[in-house]
C-alpha angles and dihedrals in degrees: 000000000000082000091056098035102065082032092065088041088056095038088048087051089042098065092034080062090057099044090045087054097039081056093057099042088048085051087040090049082046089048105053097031086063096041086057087040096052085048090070111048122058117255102209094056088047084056094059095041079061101048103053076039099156106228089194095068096043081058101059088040082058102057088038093059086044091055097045079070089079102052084055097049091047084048095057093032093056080047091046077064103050090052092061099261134090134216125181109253088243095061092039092049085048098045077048098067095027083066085045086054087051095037099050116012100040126069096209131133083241111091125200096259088054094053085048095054092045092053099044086044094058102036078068108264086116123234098268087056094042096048091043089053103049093051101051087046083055102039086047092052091058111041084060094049089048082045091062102037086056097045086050098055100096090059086043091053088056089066108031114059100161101117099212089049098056092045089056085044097051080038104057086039094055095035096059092044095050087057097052092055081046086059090045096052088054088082096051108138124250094018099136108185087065081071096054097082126033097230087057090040092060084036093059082042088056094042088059096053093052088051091052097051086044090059095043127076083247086069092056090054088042086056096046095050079050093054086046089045092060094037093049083053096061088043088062094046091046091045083050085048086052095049085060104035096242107175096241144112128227096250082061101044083048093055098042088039103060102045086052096051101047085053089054086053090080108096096227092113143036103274105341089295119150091011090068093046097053090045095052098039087058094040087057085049094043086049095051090259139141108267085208094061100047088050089054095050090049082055098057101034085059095052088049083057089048102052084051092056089048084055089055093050083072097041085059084044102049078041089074088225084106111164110309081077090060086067089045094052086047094050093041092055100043080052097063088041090061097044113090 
C-alpha cells in the first residue's frame, strides 16, 4: 500500500499539471488570436461603435440569448430520454445555464459540459447516462450547424469570391459532417474492434443511442430545436450589429454567423475568445465588409454570452451546490481520469 498510494498522488498531480497547462495554452491561444484580430480593425472607429452603442438592441440581444436557453434544454432533455433517464425541463433549463456560467464566466479546468455531466450524473441519471448524453447533445449541435453552413453556401458564395475562402468554407461544413457520420459509424453492429478499449466501446454505446434517436420522431424535434437554436443565434449577432449600427441586414449576418461559430466550436481557446474574433473579422472582409465592424460584433456577441453566464452564476448559487462543488466536480473528474 505505501508503493500505490504516493503512485496515485503522482499520477493525481500529474494530470492537474496538464489541465492547468492546457488552461494557459487555451488563454495564451485567446490572447494572440485578439491581439491579431485588433490589428486589424481600427480602434478609433470601434470607439465610436461603442459610444452611440444602443442599449436598446443589446437588450433585446440579451433576452433572445436568454430564450435560446429553452430550445437547448428541450433539445438534451428530449436526448436525456433517449438515454433511458428523465429529468423535469426546470432543472434541465437550470443545469443549462449553470454549464454557460462555467463555460463562459469561470476560469476553471471544468467546462460546461463537464458541470452538465456532473450534475446529471448525481441527480441520479449515473455518469455513463450523463456522458452519453452530453456528447450526442454536442455532436448533435454541431452537425446541424455544419447542416446549415453547408445548405447556405451557394448564397455565401454569392458574396464571398474570394477562391481560398469558400474552399475553407465548403471545407469546415463538410469536415464537421463527415465527422459526425464517423461518430455514427462508431455504433455499427457487429464491428468488433470497437470493443477492444473502453474509451471506443462507450463510444460505439453512444453511437447506438445517437442511431436510435436518429430513427425515432424525437430525432426530428431534436433536429428542429436545433434549426431555432442557430437561427436564434444570428438573431443575437445581428441585434449586437444593430446596437452598434453596424450597416447590415439579417440574410447577411446568417450567412457570415453560422460559419464563425462552427469554427469557435473548436476548443483551442476560453470560451471561444480570440477564435470568434478572428473569424468574424476575416468573414466581414471576405463579405466586403468593414473588418472593424465584424470585430466589434464578435465583441458584443461575446459580452451578451457573458451576462448569460452571469445569470447562471445565480442559478448555481440559488442551486445550493455553491463552491465547494467546484472542488468535487474537479475530483471527481480527476478521479475518472485516473481510473483505467
Amino acid at each position: 500500500m505505501r508503493y500505490i498510494v504516493p503512485e496515485l498522488i503522482d499520477r493525481f498531480h500529474g494530470v492537474s499539471m496538464r489541465r492547468l497547462l492546457a488552461f494557459m495554452a487555451k488563454a495564451a491561444v485567446s490572447a494572440l488570436l485578439l491581439y491579431l484580430s485588433l490589428r486589424r480593425v481600427n480602434l478609433g472607429g470601434i470607439g465610436l461603435r461603442l459610444d452611440g452603442l444602443d442599449l436598446r438592441w443589446m437588450t433585446l440581444a440579451l433576452f433572445i440569448s436568454c430564450s435560446q436557453m429553452l430550445p437547448a434544454a428541450l433539445r438534451w432533455r428530449e436526448i436525456i430520454v433517449t438515454c433511458g433517464a428523465k429529468l423535469s425541463l426546470a432543472i434541465t433549463l437550470a443545469y443549462n445555464f449553470i454549464g454557460q456560467f462555467f463555460s463562459q464566466v469561470l476560469p476553471s479546468t471544468v467546462g460546461g459540459d463537464a458541470v452538465r455531466i456532473w450534475l446529471l450524473a448525481r441527480g441520479g441519471a449515473g455518469w455513463q447516462t450523463a456522458t452519453y448524453s452530453v456528447l450526442i447533445d454536442r455532436v448533435v449541435g454541431v452537425s446541424i450547424l455544419a447542416a446549415l453552413v453547408v445548405a447556405c453556401l451557394p448564397w455565401t458564395f454569392n458574396i464571398i469570391h474570394d477562391p481560398i475562402a469558400r474552399a475553407a468554407l465548403a471545407l469546415i461544413g463538410f469536415g464537421a459532417l463527415i465527422g459526425a457520420v464517423v461518430f455514427l459509424s462508431f455504433g455499427v453492429p457487429h464491428l468488433r474492434v470497437m470493443e477492444r478499449w473502453w474509451l471506443t466501446r462507450h463510444l460505439a454505446v453512444a453511437s447506438r443511442v445517437a442511431w436510435r434517436l436518429c430513427r425515432s420522431i424525437t430525432g426530428a424535434r431534436v433536429a428542429a430545436l436545433s434549426v431555432a437554436i442557430h437561427l436564434m443565434t444570428a438573431m443575437v449577432a445581428w441585434s449586437a450589429a444593430m446596437a452598434a449600427h453596424v450597416a447590415i441586414d439579417f440574410v447577411h449576418v446568417l450567412i457570415l454567423i453560422l460559419p464563425v461559430t462552427l469554427i469557435a466550436t473548436v476548443p483551442i481557446s476560453i470560451a471561444g475568445w480570440g477564435v470568434r474574433e478572428s473569424a468574424m473579422v476575416l468573414a466581414f472582409s471576405y463579405a466586403g465588409l468593414a473588418e472593424s465592424d465584424g470585430f466589434i460584433v464578435s465583441i458584443l456577441f461575446g459580452i451578451v454570452n457573458l451576462a448569460v453566464g452571469a445569470i447562471g452564476s445565480v442559478v448555481w448559487l440559488a442551486s445550493g451546490y455553491r463552491w465547494r462543488s467546484v472542488k468535487k466536480i474537479e475530483a471527481e473528474t480527476l478521479a475518472r481520469d485516473l481510473s483505467p
